[in-house]
N, C-alpha and C positions, 0 to 999 in steps of 0.2 A: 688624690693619687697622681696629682702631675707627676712626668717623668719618673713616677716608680718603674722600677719591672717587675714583674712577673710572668714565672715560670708554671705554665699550668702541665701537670705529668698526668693523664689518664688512664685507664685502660680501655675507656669506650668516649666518644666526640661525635655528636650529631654534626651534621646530616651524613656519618660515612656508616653508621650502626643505625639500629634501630630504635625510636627514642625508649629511654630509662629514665631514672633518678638520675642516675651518675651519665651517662651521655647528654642528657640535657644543661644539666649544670653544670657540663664541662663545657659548654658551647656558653651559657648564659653567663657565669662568672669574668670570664675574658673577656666578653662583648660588653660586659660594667665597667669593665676597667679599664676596657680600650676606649669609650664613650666617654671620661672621666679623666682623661689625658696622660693615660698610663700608659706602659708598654707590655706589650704580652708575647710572647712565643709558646704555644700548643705542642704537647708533644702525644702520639697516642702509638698504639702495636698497628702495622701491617697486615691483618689478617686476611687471607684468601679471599674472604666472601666479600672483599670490598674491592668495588668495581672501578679500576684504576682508568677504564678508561670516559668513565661516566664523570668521575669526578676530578679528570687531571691532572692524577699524580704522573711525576716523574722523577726520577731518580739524580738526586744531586752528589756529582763524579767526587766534586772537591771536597763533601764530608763522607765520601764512602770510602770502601777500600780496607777499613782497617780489621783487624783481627779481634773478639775477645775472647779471653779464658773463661770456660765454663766447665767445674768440674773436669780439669784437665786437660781440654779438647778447647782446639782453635775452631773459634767459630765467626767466620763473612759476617759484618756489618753493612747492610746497606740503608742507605738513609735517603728518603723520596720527602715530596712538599709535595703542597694542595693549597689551592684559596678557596674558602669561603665564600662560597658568592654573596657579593654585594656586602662583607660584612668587613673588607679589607681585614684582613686576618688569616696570618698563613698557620699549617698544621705540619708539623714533620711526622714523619714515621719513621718508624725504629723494624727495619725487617731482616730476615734472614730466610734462607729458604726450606732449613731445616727444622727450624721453629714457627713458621708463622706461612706457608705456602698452602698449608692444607686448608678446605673450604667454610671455615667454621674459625667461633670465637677461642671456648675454652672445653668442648665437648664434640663427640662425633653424631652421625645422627641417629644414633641409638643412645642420646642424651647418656655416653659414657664419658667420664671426665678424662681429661689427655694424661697419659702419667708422665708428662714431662712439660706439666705445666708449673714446677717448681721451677723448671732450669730456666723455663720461655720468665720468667718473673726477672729471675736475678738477670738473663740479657739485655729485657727489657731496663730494666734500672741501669745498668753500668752503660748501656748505648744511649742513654739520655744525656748519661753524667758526660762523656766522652765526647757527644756529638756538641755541648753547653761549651767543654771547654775550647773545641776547634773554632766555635764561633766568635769567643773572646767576650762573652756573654754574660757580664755578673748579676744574677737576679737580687732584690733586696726580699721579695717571696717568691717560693717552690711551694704552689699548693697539689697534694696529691689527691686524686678519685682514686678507688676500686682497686677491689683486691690484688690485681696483676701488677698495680702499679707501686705495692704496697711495701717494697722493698728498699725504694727509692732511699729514704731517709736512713734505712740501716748504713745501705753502701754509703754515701754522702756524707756520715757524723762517721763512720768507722774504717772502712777502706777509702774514700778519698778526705780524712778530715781536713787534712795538713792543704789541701787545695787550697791558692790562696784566692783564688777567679770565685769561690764558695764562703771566702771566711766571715763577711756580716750576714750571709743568707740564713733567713727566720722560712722554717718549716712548718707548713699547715697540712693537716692530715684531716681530709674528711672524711666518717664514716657514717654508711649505708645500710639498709636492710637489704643489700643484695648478696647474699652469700653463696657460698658453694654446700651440698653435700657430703661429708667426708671429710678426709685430710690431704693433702697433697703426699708427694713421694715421701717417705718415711723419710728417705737420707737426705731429703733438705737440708738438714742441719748442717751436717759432713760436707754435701759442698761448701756450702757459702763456711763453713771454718777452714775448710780449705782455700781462702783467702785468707788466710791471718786475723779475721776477725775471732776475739773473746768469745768462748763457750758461755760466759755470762750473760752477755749480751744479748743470743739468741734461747736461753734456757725452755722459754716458751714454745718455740719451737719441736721439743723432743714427744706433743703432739699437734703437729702442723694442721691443725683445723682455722676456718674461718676468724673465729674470735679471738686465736691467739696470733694470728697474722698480725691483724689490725693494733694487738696489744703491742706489738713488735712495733706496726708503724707510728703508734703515737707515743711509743715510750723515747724514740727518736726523734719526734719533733717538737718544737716549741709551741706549739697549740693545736686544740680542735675543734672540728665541725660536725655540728652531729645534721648528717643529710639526708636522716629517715623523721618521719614522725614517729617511729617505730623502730626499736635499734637492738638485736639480741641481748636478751639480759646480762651476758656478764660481760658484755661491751657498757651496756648503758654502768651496770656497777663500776665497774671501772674506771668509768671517764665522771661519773660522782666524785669518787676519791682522788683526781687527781690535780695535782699543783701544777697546776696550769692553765692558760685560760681555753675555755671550752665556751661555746658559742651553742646555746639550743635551735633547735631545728623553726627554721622558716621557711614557709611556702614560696613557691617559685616567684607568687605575685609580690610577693613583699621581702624578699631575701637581699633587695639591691641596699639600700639604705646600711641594714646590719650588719652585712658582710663590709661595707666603706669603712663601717664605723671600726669594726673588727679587725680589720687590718693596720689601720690606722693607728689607735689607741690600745690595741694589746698586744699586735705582733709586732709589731715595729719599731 
């Protein structure tokens, strides 16, 4: 992995969450491939309950500032860093104060789901894509965690394909036994077409639950990862049948070796 890059896009990064599947491996992946003499940039959400002043965030002027469209509505980008202690390894965040302010990840504390965590997705996605291209940053992999982050490969193959700072970039989509309850906002769909992307292309979508998320983000990328031992069944069927390469699940102790070889030899 000399001098590869990679773009790691999460929706949860130890030590700013609490450890997961996917916060952990979003931490351990990068630290293989920084170890390995690759390059990495971490991108994860801004959310309230993490303690900016514990772990040093602060807000970078020169990638903030900018506006995106969400369902119609101009919405502040602001964009903070963090190091890793000891792990030289910076994290960006992708925040806004209308989406990501309030003290919690993806629910309140009456574990009710946010109903405008479709729209916190799609900001999330296009403030990665946006904040990648001010840094002049071409990755040759974008591997995505967790559902919030899961959008990422739609925008990136469909609203910015034509990007040429993205044009050799190979898409890895892990997925998780972490899911949500329910479905997201019903008119998920209607926004993000309300970017000009194809009704086709999100069909899935028309009912925004868990496993069609995910079908959405691997139907847009060029490979997967399966990050559960355990992975909903019409996730696991699905990633059976598809033409493409898919990577069975490995334990944290032994995930370093396969995933080399995996990036290596079928993404790239």
């Amino acid at each position: 992995m000399k001098d590869k890059r990679v773009l790691y896009v999460s929706s949860e990064v130890i030590p700013y969450l609490p450890e997961t599947e996917i916060s952990s491996m979003s931490f351990e992946a990068p630290k293989m491939v920084n170890d390995n003499g690759g390059q990495i940039r971490i991108f994860m959400p801004r959310y309230g309950n993490i303690n900016e002043r514990r772990h040093q965030l602060h807000e970078v002027i020169r990638l903030s500032g900018m506006n995106l469209v969400i369902n119609d509505l101009d919405m502040p980008l602001i964009i903070k860093v963090a190091s890793i202690p000891k792990e030289r390894m910076q994290v960006y965040f992708i925040d806004n104060d209308d989406y990501f302010k309030r003290k919690a990840t993806y629910a309140d504390e009456d574990g009710t789901f946010f109903p405008d965590n479709d729209e916190r997705a799609i900001f999330f996605a296009k403030g990665v894509i946006e904040t990648v291209k001010k840094l002049n940053w071409s990755p040759d992999i974008i591997h995505v965690h967790g559902w919030l982050a899961s959008f990422l490969p739609l925008y990136l193959r469909n609203y910015y394909g034509t990007e040429p700072l993205f044009e050799n970039s190979k898409i890895v989509t892990s997925v998780y036994n972490q899911a949500f309850d329910g479905t997201l906002n019903n008119n998920v769909k209607e926004k993000i077409l309300f970017d000009g992307i194809e009704e086709e292309t999100v069909a899935e979508l028309d009912n925004p639950n868990y496993v069609n998320m995910m079908k959405v983000a691997v139907k847009n990328s060029d490979a997967a990862i399966i990050g559960s031992d355990d992975i909903p069944e019409g996730l696991e069927n699905y990633l059976n049948n598809l033409d493409k390469p898919v990577l069975k699940f490995h334990k944290k102790e032994e995930f370093s070796e396969a995933y080399l070889d995996f990036y290596e030899t079928k993404v790239l």
